[in-house]
LUMMITOR-533728 format. One line per 2 residues: for each residue x negated, y negated, z negated of N, C-alpha, C, O. Coordinates in steps of 0.02 Angstrom, whole numbers, plus 50000, padded with zeros to 5 digits. Layout:
BEGIN
X:Y:Z:X:Y:Z:X:Y:Z:X:Y:Z ~ ... $
END
This chain:
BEGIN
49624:49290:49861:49667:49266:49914:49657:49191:49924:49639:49154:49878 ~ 49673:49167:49996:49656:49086:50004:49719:49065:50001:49761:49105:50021 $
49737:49010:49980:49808:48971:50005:49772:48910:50051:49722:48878:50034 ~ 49818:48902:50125:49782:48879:50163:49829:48812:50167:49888:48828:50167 $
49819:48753:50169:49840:48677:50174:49910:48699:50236:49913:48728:50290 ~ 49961:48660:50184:50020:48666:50259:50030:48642:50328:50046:48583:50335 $
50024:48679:50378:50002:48656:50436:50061:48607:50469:50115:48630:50486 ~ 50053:48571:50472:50080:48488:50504:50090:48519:50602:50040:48528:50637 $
50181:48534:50637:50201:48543:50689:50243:48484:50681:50278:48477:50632 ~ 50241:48447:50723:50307:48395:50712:50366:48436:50755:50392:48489:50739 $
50378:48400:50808:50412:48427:50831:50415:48460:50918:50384:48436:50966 ~ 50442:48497:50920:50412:48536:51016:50469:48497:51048:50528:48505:51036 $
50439:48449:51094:50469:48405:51111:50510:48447:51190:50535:48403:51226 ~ 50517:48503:51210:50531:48499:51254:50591:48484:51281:50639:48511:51253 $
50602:48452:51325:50648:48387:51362:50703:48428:51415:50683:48457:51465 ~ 50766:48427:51398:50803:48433:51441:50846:48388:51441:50901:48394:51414 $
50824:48328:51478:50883:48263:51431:50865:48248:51412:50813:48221:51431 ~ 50890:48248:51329:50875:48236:51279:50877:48288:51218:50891:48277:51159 $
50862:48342:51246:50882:48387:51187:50795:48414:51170:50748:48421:51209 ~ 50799:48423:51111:50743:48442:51069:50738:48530:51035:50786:48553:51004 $
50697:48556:51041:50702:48596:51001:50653:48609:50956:50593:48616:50968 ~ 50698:48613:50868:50655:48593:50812:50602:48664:50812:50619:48722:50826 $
50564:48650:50800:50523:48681:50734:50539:48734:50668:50529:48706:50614 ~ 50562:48802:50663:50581:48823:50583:50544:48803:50550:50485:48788:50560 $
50578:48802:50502:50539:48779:50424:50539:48863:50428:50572:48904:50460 ~ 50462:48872:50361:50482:48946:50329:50397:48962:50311:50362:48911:50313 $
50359:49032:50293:50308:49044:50299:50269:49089:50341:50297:49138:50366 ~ 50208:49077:50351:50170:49147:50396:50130:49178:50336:50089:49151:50299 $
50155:49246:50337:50090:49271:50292:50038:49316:50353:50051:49354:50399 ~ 49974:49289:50325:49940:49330:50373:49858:49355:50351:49858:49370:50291 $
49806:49361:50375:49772:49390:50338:49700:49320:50346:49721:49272:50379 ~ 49668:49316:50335:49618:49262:50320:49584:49256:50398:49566:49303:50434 $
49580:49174:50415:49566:49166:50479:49614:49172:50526:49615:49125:50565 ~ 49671:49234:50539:49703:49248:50580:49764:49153:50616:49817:49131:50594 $
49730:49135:50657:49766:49090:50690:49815:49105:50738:49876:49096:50743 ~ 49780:49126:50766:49849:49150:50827:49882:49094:50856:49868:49037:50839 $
49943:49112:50914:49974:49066:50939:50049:49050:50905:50050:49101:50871 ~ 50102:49022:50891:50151:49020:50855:50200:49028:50924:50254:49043:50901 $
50205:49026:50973:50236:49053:51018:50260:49104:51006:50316:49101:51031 ~ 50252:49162:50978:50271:49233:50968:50336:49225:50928:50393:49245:50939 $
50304:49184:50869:50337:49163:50786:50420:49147:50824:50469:49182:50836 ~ 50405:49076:50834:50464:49048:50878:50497:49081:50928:50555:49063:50918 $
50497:49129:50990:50514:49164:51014:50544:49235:50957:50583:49273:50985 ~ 50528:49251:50889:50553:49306:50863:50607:49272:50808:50650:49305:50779 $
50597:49199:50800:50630:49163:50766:50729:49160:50797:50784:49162:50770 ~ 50710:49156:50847:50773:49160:50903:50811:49196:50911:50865:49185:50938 $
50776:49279:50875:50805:49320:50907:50828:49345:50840:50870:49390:50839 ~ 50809:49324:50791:50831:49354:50720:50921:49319:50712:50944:49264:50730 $
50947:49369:50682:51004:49364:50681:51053:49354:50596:51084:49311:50564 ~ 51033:49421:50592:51036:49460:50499:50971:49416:50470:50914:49407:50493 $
51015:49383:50389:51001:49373:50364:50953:49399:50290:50982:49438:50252 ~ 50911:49386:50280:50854:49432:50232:50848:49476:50238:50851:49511:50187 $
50836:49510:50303:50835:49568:50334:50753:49564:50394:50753:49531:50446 ~ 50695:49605:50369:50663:49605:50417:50646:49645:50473:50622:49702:50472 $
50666:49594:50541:50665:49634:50598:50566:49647:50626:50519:49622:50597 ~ 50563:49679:50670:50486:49685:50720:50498:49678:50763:50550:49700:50788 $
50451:49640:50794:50447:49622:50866:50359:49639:50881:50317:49672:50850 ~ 50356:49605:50935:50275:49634:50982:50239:49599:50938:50240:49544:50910 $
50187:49674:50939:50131:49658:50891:50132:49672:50828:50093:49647:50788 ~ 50189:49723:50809:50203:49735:50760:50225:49659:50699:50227:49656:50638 $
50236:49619:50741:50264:49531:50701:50316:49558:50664:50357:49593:50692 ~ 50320:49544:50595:50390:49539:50549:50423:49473:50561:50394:49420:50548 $
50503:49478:50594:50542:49396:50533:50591:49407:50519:50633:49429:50558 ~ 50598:49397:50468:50655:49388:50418:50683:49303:50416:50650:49256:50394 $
50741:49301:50440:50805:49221:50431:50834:49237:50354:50881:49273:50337 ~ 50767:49180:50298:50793:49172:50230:50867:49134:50220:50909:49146:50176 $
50871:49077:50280:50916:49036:50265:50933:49006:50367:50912:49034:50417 ~ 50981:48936:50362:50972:48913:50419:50925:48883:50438:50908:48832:50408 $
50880:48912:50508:50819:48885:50517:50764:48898:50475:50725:48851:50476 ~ 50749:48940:50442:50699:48943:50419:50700:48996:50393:50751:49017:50365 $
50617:49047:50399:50612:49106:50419:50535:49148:50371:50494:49108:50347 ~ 50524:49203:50362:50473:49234:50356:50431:49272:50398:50446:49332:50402 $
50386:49254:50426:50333:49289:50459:50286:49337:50414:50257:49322:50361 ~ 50288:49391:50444:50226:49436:50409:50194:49445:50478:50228:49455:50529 $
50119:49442:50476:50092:49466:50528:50046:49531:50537:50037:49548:50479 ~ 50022:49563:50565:50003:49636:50563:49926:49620:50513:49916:49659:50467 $
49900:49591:50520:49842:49561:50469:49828:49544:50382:49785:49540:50339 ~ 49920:49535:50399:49932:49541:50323:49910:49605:50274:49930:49662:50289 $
49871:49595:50221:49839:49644:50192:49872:49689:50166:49853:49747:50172 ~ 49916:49677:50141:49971:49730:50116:50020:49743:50176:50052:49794:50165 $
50033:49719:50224:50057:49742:50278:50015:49789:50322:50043:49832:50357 ~ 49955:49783:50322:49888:49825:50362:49891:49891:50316:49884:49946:50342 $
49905:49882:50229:49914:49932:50210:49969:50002:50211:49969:50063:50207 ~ 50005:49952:50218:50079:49973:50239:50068:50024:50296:50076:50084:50285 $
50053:50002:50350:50020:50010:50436:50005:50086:50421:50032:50140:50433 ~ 49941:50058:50385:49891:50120:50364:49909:50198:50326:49878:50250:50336 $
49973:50187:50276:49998:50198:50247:50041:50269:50290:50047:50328:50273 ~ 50067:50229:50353:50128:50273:50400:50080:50277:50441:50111:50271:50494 $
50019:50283:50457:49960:50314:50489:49954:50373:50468:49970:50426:50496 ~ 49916:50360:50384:49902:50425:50360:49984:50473:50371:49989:50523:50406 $
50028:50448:50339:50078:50510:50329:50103:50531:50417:50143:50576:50428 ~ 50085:50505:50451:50098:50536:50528:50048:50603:50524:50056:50661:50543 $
49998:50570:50493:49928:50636:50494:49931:50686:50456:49911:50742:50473 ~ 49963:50669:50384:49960:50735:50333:50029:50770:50373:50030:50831:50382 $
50081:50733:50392:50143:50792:50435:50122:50834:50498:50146:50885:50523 ~ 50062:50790:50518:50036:50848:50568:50000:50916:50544:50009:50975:50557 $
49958:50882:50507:49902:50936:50482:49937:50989:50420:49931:51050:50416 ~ 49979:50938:50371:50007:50981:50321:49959:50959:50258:49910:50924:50269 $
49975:50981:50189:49936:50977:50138:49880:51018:50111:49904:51063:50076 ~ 49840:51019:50113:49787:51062:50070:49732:51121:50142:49700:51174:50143 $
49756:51061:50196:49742:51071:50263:49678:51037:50294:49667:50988:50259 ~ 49631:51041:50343:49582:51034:50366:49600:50970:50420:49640:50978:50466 $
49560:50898:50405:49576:50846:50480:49521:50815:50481:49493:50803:50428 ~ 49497:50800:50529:49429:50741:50524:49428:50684:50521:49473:50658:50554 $
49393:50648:50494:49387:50567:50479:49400:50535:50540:49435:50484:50542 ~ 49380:50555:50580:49416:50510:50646:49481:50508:50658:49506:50466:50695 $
49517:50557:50624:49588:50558:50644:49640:50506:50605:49695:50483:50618 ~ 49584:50497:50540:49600:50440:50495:49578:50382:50514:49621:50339:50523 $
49521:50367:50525:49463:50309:50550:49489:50279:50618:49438:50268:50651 ~ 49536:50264:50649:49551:50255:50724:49538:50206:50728:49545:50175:50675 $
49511:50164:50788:49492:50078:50807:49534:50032:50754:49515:49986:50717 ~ 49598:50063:50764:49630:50000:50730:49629:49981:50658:49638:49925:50634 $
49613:50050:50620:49630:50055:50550:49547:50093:50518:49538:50123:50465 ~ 49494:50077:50579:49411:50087:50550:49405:50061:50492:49399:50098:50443 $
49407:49966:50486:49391:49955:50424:49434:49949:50358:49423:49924:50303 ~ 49484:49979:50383:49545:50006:50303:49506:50064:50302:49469:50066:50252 $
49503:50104:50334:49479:50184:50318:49409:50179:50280:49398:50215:50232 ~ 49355:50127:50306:49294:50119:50282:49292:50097:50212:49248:50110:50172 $
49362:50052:50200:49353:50013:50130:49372:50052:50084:49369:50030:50026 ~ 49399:50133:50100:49408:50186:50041:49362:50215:49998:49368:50230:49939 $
49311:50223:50041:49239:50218:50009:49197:50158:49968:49136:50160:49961 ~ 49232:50116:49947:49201:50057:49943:49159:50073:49862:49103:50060:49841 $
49211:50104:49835:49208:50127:49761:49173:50181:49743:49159:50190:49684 ~ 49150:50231:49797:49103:50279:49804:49059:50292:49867:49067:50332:49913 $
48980:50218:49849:48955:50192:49900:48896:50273:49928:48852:50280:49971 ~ 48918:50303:49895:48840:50365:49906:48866:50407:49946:48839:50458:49968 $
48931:50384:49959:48980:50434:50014:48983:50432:50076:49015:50380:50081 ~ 48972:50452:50139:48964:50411:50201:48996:50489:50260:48970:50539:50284 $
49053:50461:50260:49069:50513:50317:49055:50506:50374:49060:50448:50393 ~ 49038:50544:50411:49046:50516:50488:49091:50552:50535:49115:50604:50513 $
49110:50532:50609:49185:50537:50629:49205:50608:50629:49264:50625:50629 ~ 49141:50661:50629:49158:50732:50619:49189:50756:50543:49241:50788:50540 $
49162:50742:50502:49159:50749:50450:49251:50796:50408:49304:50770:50424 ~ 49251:50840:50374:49318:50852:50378:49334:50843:50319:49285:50844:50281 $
49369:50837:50301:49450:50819:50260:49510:50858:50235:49537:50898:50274 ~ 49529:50851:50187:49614:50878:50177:49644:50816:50124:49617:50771:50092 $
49707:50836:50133:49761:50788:50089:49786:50849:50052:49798:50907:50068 ~ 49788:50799:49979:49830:50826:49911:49885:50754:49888:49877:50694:49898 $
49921:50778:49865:49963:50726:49837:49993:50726:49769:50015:50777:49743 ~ 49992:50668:49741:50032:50674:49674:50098:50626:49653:50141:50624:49696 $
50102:50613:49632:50177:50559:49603:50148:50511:49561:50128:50522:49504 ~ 50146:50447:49596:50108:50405:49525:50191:50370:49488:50240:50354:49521 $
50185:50366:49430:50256:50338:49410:50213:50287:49377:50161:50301:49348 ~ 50249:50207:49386:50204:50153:49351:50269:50113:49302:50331:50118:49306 $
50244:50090:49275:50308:50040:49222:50294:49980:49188:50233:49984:49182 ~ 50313:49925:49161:50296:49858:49126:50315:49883:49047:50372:49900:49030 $
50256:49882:49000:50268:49895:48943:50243:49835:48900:50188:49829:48875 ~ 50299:49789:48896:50275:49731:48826:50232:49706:48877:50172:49714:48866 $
50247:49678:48931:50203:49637:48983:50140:49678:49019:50102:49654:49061 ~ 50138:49735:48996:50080:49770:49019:50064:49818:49075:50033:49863:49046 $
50067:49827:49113:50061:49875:49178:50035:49949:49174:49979:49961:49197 ~ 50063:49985:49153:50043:50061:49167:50063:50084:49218:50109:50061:49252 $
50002:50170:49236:50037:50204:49274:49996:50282:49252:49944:50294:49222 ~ 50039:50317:49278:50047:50400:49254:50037:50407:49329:50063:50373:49374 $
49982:50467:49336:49980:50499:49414:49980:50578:49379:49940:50595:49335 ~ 50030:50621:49406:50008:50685:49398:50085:50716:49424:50140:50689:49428 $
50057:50792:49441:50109:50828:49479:50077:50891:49464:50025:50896:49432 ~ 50123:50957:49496:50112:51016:49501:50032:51038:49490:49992:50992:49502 $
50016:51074:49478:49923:51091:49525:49933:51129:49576:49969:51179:49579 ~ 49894:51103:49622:49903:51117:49694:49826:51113:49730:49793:51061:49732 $
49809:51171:49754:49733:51173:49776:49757:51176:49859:49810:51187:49888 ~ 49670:51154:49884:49673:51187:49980:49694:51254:49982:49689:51304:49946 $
49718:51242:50029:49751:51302:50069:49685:51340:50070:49634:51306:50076 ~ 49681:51420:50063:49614:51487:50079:49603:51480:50137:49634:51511:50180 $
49541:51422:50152:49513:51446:50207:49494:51364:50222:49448:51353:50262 ~ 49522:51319:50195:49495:51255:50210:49433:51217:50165:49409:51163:50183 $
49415:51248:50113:49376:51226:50094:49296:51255:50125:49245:51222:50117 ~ 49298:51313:50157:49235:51320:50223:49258:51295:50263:49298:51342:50269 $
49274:51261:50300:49298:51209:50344:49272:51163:50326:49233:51131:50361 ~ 49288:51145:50260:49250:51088:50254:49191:51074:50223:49169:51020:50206 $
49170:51128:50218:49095:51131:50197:49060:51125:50246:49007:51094:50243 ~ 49087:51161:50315:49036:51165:50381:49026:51077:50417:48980:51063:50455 $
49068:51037:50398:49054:50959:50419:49055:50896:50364:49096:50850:50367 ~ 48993:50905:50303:49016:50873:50275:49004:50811:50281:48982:50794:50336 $
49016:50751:50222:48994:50679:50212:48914:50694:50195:48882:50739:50168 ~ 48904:50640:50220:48810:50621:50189:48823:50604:50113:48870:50579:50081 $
48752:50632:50098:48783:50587:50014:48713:50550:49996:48673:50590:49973 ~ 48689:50487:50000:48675:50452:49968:48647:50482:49903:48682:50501:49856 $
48536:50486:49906:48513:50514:49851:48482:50450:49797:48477:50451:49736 ~ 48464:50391:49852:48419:50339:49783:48476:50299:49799:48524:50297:49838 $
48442:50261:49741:48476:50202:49726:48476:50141:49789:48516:50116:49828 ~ 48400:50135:49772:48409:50083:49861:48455:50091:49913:48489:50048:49941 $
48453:50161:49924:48489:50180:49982:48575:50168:49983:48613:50163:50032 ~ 48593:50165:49902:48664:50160:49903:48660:50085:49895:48692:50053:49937 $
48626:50052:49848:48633:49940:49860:48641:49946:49925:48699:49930:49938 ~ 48613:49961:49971:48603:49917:50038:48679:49948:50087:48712:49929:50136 $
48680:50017:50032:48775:50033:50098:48797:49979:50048:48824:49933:50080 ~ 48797:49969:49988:48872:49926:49972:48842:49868:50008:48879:49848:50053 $
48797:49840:50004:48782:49767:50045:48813:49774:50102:48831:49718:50120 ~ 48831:49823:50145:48835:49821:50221:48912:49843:50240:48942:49845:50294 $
48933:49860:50169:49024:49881:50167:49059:49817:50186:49029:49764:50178 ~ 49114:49819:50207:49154:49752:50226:49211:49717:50176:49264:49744:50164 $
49196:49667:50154:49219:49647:50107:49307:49652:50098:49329:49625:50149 ~ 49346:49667:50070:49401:49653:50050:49447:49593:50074:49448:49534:50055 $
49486:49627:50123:49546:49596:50158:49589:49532:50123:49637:49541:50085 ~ 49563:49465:50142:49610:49404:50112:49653:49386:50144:49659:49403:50202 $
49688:49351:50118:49776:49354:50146:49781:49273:50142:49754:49250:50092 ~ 49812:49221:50189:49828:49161:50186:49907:49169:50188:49940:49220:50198 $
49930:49093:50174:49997:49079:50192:50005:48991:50211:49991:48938:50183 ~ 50034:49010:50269:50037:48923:50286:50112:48900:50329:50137:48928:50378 $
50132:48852:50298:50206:48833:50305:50194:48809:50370:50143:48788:50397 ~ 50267:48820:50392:50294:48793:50479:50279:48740:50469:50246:48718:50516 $
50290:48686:50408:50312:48612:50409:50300:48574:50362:50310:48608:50312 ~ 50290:48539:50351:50250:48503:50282:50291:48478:50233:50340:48442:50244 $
50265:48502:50167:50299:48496:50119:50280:48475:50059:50220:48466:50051 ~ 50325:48464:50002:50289:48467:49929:50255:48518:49906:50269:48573:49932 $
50196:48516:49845:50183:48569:49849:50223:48615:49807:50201:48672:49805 ~ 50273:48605:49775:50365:48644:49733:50355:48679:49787:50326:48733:49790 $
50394:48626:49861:50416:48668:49927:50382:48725:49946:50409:48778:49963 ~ 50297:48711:49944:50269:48758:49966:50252:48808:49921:50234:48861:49946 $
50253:48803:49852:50239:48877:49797:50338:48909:49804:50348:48969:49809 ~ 50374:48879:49804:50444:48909:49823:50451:48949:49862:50472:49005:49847 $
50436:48932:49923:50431:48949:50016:50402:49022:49990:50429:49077:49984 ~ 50323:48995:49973:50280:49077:49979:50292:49123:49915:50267:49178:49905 $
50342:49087:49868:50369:49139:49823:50420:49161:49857:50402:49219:49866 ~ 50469:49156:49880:50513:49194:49911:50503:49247:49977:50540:49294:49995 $
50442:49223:50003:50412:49248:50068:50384:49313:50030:50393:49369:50055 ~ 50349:49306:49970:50319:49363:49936:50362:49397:49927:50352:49455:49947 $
50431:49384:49893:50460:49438:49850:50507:49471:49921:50525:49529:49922 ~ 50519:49428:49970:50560:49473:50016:50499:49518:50044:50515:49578:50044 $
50436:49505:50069:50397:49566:50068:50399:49620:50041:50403:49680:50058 ~ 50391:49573:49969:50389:49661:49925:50459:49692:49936:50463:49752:49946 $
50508:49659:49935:50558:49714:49950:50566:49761:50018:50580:49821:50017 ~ 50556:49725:50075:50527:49776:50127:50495:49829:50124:50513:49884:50146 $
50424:49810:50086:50380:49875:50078:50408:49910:50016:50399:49971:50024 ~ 50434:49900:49968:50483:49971:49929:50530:49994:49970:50540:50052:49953 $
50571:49977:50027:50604:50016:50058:50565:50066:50107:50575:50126:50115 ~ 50505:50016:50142:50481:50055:50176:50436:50127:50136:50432:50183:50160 $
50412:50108:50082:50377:50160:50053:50436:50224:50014:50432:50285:50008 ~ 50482:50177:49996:50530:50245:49983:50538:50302:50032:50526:50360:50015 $
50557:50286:50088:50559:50288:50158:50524:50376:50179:50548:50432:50190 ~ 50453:50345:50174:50386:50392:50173:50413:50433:50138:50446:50481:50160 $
50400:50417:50068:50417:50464:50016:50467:50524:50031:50454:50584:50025 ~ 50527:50495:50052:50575:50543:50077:50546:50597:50120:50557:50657:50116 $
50505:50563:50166:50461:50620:50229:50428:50649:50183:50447:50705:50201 ~ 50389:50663:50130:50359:50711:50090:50382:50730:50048:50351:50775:50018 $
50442:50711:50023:50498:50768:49986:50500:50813:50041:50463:50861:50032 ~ 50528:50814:50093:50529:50874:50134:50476:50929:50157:50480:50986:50180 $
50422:50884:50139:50368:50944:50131:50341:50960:50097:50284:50980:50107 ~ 50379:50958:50025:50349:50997:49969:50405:51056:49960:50453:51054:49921 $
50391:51099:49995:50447:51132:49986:50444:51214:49932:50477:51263:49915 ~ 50383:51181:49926:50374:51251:49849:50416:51246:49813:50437:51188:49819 $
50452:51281:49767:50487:51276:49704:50444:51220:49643:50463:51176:49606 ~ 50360:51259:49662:50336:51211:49589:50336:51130:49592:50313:51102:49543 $
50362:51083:49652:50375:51037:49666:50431:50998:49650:50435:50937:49653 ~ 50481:51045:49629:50568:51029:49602:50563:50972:49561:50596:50924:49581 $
50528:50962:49503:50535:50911:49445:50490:50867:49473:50498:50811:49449 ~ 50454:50870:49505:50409:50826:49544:50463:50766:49575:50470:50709:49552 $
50494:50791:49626:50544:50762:49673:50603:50737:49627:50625:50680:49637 ~ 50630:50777:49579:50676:50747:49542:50631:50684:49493:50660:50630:49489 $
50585:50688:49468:50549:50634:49449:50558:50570:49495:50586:50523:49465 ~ 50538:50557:49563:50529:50508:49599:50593:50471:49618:50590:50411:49629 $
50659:50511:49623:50723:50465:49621:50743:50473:49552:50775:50526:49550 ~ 50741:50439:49475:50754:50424:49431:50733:50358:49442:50693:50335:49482 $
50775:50324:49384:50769:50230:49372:50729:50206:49338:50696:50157:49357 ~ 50719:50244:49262:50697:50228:49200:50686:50285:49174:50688:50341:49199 $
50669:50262:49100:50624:50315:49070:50682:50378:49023:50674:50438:49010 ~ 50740:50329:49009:50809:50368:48998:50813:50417:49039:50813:50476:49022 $
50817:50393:49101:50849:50446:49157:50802:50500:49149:50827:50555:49140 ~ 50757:50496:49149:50678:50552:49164:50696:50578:49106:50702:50639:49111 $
50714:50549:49026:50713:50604:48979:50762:50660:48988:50748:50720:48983 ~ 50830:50629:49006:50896:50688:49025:50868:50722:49065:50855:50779:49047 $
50844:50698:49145:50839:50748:49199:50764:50791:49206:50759:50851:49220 ~ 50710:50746:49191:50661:50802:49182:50628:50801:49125:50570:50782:49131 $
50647:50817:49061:50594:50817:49001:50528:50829:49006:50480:50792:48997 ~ 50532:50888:49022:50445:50904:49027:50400:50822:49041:50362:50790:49005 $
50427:50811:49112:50372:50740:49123:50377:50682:49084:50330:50647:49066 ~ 50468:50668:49066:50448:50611:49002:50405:50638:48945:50374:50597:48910 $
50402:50697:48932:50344:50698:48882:50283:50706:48907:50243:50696:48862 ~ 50261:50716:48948:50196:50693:48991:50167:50636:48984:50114:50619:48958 $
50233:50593:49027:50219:50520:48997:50199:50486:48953:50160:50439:48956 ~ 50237:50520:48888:50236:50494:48824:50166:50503:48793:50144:50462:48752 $
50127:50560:48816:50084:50590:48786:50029:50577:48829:49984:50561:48791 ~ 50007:50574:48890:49969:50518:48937:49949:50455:48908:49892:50437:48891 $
50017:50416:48905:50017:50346:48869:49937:50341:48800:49883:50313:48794 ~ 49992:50401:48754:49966:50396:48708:49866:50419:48694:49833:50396:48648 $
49845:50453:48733:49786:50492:48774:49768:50424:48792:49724:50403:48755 ~ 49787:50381:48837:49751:50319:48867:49724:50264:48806:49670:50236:48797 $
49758:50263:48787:49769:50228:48739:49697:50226:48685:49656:50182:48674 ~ 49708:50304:48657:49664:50313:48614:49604:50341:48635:49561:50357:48593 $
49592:50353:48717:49538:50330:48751:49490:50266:48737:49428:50267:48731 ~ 49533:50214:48733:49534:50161:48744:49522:50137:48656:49534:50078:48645 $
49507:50166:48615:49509:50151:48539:49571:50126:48514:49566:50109:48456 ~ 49628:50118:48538:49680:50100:48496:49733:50156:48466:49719:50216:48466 $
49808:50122:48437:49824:50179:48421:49895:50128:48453:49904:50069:48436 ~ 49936:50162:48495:49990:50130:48530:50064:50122:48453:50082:50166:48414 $
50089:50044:48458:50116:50053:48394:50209:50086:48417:50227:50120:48466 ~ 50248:50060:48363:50321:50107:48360:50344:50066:48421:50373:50092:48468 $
50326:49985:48415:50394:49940:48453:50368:49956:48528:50409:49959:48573 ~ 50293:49965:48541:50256:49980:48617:50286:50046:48636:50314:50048:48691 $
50285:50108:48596:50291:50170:48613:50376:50160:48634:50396:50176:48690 ~ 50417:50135:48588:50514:50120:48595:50485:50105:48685:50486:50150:48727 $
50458:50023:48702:50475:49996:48751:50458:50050:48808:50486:50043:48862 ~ 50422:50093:48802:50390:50127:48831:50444:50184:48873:50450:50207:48930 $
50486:50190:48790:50529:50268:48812:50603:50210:48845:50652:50238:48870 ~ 50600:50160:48842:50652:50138:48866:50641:50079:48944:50681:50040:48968 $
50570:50096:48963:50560:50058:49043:50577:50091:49095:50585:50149:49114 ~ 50580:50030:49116:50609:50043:49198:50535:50066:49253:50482:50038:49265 $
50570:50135:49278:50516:50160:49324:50505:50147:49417:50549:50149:49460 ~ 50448:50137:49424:50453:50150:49502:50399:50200:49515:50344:50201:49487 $
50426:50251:49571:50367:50304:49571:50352:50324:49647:50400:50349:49676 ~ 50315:50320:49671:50278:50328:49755:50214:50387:49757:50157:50382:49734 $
50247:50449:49797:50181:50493:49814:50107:50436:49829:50100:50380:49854 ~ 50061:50489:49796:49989:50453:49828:49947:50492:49865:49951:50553:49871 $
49922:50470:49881:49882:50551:49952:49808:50530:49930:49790:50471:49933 ~ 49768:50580:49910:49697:50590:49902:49665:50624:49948:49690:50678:49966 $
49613:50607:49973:49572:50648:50043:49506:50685:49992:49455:50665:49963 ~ 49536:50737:49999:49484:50809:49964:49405:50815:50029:49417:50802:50088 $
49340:50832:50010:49273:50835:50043:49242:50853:50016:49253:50874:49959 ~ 49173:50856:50054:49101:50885:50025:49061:50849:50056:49056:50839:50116 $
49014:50816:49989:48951:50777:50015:48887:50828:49986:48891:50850:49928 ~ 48846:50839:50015:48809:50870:49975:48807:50937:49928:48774:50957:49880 $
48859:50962:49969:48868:51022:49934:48942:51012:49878:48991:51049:49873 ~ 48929:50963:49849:48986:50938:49839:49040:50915:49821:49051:50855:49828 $
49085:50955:49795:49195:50919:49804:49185:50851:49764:49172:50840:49705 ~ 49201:50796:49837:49231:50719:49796:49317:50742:49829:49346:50782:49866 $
49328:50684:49784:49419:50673:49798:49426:50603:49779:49396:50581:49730 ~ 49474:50555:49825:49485:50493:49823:49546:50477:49825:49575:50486:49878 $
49578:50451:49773:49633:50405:49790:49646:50357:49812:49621:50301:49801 ~ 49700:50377:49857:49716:50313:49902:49772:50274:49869:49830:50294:49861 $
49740:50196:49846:49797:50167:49819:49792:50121:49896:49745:50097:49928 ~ 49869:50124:49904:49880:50094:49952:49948:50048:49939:49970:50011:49983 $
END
């Protein structure tokens, strides 16, 4: 990510008399390069009312009024906002189509969201769909947690295959797959690099002011997008409506790792036993005070949607961390 020098507005002098109108203080988050006009900013600045609350306006513009006069911009460029975007793209698409169902890459791939859709492949360069190419969505529950400063996460749910009859479907349009090596260097050479994100203040400041500003600008983001992703989530509780989905769904509204042991055992011991599997993947052996912090963290857990295919005869599957 760039942090971009705070951009210097004095003041918009326009004259009625003598009256002035200032400038907000506050931040733009936006995505690398994106300049734009601040006309929009200021015009959505006006209209915000509620406090740490973010409204939309044209263009999909976020602002949030942190304080008096001074504000948070997210702009649609923003990388985790594009993801976000992308995010209530796909789940518009899996509610159409359904899960374990047949859609084509174009229906994912649209003008606006081509190079998010392109950068899913980034990690499996021998893969190359093109706009026919077909598709299904599976989903799982990733539950993630801070253990002793450390970041885990658990992905797993029910087993759940395509629906009888979509996997010839999707055999009849598949992905290209990439046989030499040359051939796959030169797709990753030609893949598009990874979405950077700037932030640049209304008004010039210290630089305290300005790591403050874009710390608070961050964390009211992130709280947006956990509401908004809860949100989703709720739309695919409603369409898991199998029975073998029950502890699934009761999994995703729990707090912590307490709650999950009372209400669904089975998966806190999943957890427990995942953990411990990673771990000793990994050559270690997880100790008493890691495993305690473990059974006693605080959880957050968000469906993830994987796009099921055939390259070459074939089955890849990709997770979408989004």
């Amino acid at each position: 990510m760039v942090l971009v020098p705070a951009v210097v507005l004095a003041l918009l002098s326009t004259r009625a008399g003598t009256q002035l109108n200032i400038v907000p203080s506050g931040v733009i988050l936006s995505g690398v390069g994106d300049k734009g006009s601040y006309t929009s900013l200021f015009k959505a600045a006006e209209k915000v009312h509620g406090l740490r609350h973010f409204e939309k306006f044209d263009d999909d513009l976020l602002c949030a009024k942190q304080a008096d006069s001074s504000f948070v911009f997210i702009k649609k460029t923003f990388p985790r906002y594009v993801g976000l975007r992308f995010r209530k793209h796909l789940q518009a698409l899996l509610l159409k189509t359904g899960l374990g169902k047949p859609f084509q890459y174009q229906q994912m791939a649209t003008p606006e969201f081509e190079q998010f859709a392109a950068s899913i492949f980034k990690n499996n360069p021998s893969i190359i769909p093109t706009p026919t190419t077909n598709l299904a969505f599976l989903t799982e529950l990733r539950s993630s947690a801070v253990v002793q400063g450390n970041p885990v996460n658990f992905e797993f749910g029910p087993s759940f295959s395509l629906i009888p009859g979509t996997k010839e479907v999707l055999l009849e349009s598949q992905a290209t797959l990439l046989a030499t090596h040359s051939e796959i260097v030169a797709r990753m050479k030609s893949m598009p690099d990874d979405l950077g994100a700037q932030y640049k203040l209304l008004l010039p400041g210290s630089v305290a002011q300005e790591m403050n500003l874009t710390r608070d600008a961050l964390e009211a983001f992130r709280n947006y997008y956990d509401q908004e992703v809860s949100s989703l989530d709720v739309g695919i509780d409603d369409l898991l409506t199998d029975p073998i989905w029950k502890s699934t769904k009761l999994r995703r509204k729990v707090k912590d790792m307490r709650e999950l042991k009372q209400k669904v055992p089975f998966d806190f011991d999943t957890i427990i036993g995942l953990h411990k599997e990673f771990s000793g993947n990994a050559g270690r052996v997880p100790s008493s005070d890691e495993m305690a912090a473990l059974e006693e963290a605080t959880l957050t857990n968000q469906y993830s949607l994987t796009i099921v295919g055939y390259a070459g005869g074939k089955e890849f599957s990709i997770i979408l961390v989004l």
